[in-house]
N, C-alpha and C positions, 0 to 999 in steps of 0.2 A: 586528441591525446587522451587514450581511455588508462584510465590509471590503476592502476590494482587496486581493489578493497583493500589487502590490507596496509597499502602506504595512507590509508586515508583514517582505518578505523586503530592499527596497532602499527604506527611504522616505527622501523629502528634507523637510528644517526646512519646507516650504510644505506639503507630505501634514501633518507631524508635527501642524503648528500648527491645519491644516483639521479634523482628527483630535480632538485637545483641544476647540476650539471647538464641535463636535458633542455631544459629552459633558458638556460643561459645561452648555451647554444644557438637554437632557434631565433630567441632573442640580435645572437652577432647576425644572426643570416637575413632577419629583417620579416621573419616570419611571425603569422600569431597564431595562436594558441586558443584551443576550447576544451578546458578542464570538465570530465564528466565521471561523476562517480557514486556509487552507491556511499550514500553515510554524510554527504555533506553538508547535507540538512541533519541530520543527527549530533554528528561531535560537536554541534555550537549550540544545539538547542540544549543537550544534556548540559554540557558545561556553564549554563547560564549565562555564555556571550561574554564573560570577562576575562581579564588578561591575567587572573590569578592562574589559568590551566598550563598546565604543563606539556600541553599536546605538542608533540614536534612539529605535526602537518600546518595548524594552525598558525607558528612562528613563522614556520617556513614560508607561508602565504603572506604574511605581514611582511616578511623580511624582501621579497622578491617583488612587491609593491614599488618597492623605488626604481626597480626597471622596467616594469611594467606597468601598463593602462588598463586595470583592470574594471570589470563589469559583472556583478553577480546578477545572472537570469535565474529566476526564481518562477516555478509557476504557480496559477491560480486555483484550483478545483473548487468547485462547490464544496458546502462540508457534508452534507450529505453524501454524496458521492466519493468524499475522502475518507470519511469514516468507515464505508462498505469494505474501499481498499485497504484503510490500512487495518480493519480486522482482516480480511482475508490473506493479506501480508503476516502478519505476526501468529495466527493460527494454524496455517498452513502446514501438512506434512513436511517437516523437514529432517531430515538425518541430526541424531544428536538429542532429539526431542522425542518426550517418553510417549510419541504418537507414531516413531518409527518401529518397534520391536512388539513383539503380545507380549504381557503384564508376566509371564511366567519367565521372561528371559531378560528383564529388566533389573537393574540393582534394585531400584525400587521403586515402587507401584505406586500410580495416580494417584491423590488426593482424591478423596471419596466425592469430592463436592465438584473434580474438575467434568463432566461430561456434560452436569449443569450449567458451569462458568466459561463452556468454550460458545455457548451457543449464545447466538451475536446480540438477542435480548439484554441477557443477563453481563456479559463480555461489556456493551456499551452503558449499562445503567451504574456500574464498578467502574468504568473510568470518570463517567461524570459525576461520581461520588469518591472519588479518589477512596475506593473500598477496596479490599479483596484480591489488591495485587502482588499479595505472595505467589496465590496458587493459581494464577490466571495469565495471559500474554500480555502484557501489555510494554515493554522495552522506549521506545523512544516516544511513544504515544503518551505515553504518562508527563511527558514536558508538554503537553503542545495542548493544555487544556484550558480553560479559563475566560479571559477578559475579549482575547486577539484567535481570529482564524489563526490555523497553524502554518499557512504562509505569513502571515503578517505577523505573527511571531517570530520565524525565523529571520526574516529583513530584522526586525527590532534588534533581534540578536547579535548580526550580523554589524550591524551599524553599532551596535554596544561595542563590538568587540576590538572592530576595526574604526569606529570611526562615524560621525553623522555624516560625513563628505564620501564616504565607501557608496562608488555609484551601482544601482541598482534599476535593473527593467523585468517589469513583471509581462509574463505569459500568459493571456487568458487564454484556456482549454475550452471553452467553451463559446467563441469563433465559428464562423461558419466555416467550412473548407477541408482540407485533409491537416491533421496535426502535425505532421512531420515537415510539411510544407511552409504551413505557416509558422513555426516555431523557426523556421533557419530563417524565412524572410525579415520575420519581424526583431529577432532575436540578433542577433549576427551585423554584426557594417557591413557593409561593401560584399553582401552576397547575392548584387545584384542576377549575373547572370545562373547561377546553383539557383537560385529562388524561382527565374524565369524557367527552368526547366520543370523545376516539382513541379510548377502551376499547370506545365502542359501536361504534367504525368507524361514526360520523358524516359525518365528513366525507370530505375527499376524499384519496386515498389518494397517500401522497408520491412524489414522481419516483425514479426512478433515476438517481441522481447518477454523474456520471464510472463507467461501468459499463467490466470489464474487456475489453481487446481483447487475445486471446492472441498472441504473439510468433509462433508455430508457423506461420502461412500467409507470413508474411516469409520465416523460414528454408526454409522448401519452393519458394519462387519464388529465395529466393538460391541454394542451393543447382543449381537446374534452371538458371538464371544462368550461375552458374561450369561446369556440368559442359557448356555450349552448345546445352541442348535451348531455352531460354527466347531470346528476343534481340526483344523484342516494341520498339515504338517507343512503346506506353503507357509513363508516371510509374511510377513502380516502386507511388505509395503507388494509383494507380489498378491496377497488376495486382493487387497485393495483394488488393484491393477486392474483385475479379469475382472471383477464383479464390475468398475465404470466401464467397461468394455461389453458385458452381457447387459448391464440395466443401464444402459445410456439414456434413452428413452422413458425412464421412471418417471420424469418432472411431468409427462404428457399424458400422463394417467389422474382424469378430471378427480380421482376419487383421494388423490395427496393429500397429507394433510399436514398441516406448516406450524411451526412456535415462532409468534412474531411480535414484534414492538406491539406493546398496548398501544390503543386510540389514542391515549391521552400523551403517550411517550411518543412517538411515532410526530404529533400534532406541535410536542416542543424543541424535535430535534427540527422538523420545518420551519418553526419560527426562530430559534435559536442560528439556521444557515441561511435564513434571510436576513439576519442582523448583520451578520458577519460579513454576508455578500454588500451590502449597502457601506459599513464601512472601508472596505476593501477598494469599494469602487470611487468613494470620498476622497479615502488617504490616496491612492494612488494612477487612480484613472483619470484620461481627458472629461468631461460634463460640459454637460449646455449649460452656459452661463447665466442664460433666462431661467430667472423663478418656475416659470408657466412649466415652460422646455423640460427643465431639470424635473421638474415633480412628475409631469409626461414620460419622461425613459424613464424613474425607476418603476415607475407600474407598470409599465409593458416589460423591463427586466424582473419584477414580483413577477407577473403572470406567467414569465417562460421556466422560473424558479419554481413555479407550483406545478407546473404541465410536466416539468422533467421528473420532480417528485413523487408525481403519482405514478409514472411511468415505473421508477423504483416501486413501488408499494403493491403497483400489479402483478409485475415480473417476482413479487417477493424478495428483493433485495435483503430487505432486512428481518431474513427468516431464517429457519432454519428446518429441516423434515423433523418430523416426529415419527422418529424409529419406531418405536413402541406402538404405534398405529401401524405400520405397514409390516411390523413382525405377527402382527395380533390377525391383521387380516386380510393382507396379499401374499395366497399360497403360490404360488409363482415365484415368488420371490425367496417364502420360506426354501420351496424345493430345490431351487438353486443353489441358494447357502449350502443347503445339507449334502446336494450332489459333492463339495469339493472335500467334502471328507473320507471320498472314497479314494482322494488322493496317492499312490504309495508313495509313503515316505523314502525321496532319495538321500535328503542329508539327516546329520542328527543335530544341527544348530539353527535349525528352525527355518534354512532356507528358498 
């Protein structure tokens, strides 16, 4: 049952009621139901998990509790690994956001400090400083910071809102095996035989869902933008386009060069998601009940914690290019830029 965004993030009493009526349904027929939606972890984190909000969807889910048996699956990620996504979530080219249109067809123009604050360095040291988020992304991120990973925040929440008895099974993502697989197995009652098929890789093999578009070919046409090499008559989000279509291949050029988490920052978000993984797997995981045992798995869980980390750290996860390097001294690149200004201009609204 995939449910629209907006019954979830802005729904009206006529969504709320169509919503109920579907489920009630289902319900007489003796069917169930797997609620899945973007925002759901959001509208409870924002709201701080209490019964003061006014959210219709969130009523609606308490109210329909009495006929149903319900289960929030929540999953795990590392925080390391969560942090990556949800910068590249909330940065990301999106329509709406003054990263879709050039600066000259804009109501109004960047913040002078934003080209600095988008890059994931400075992006992650302003949220863990709860700094600077006027002029920066940071939307549901900004709840999910502090004491508790941002799964075990939202449980918290979760069970604030609805309830300590509101049952809940956690997801680890980090399972040997295919995720889609083991998330129905493990996730889901009685899907015995759907579970036996994934495992043969039966069937057919799930899509890639909203897959990441990195920021980096934006800032490299903004940047060539501002400095005058760029002034093409294409939509900025069609240059964008062609240029990750001609320099695909950029990352593979030994001579890159990255803006990335200091030593010392970089050394505390690793200790900072080995805290968080060690509680996570306290509050909510099965453990060897032996002292010996228990102290045995978490250091072999520390050491796949740091093996996966570096694995970020080489790939450069937590970087970003340095335009300004590769404007300064890969002319391949300059000449490309300046080829698309030989563009002719077919529209005059920039597209």
């Amino acid at each position: 049952f995939c449910l629209d965004h907006e019954v979830v993030t802005h729904p009206t009493p006529e969504m709320i009621t169509n919503f109920e009526n579907n489920l009630t349904q289902i319900h007489r027929q003796g069917g169930n139901v797997i609620l899945s939606a973007e925002g759901l972890c959001r509208i409870v984190v924002s709201s701080g998990g209490t019964r003061l909000t006014s959210d219709l969807f969130l009523e609606s889910i308490d109210k329909l509790r009495d006929e149903w048996d319900m289960t929030l699956v929540v999953g795990y990620r590392r925080y390391f690994e969560w942090i990556v996504s949800a910068y590249n979530s909330l940065i990301k080219v999106k329509k709406g956001l003054p990263n879709w249109l050039w600066p000259h067809l804009q109501d109004k123009s960047d913040p002078p400090e934003m080209e600095k604050m988008i890059q994931f360095r400075y992006w992650y040291k302003g949220l863990q400083n709860r700094t600077a988020w006027s002029s920066t992304h940071y939307n549901w991120a900004k709840f999910l910071v502090g004491r508790y990973h941002p799964t075990d925040w939202t449980i918290r929440r979760y069970k604030r809102r609805f309830g300590q008895d509101f049952k809940v099974k956690l997801y680890n993502m980090h399972q040997e095996g295919d995720i889609f697989a083991n998330f129905a197995c493990h996730a889901f009652n009685d899907a015995g035989t759907f579970c036996s098929i994934l495992k043969k890789e039966e069937g057919k093999k799930a899509p890639r869902m909203n897959p990441t578009r990195p920021i980096e070919y934006d800032r490299l046409i903004m940047k060539a933008y501002k400095d005058g090499i760029l002034f093409t008559p294409r939509s900025r989000e069609r240059t964008r386009q062609i240029t990750g279509e001609k320099l695909k291949n950029i990352e593979k050029n030994h001579e890159l060069k990255y803006l990335c988490l200091e030593k010392e920052e970089a050394e505390q978000l690793l200790k900072l998601s080995i805290e968080y993984e060690k509680k996570v797997y306290r509050q909510y995981f099965p453990l060897p009940e032996n002292k010996k045992s228990r102290a045995a798995y978490f250091k072999k869980l520390e050491a796949s914690h740091r093996s996966s980390f570096n694995e970020y750290l080489l790939s450069h996860k937590f970087c970003n290019w340095d335009v300004d390097s590769i404007l300064q001294n890969d002319i391949y690149v300059v000449d490309f830029l300046r080829s698309m200004n030989n563009y002719q201009r077919m529209h005059t609204d920039g597209k």
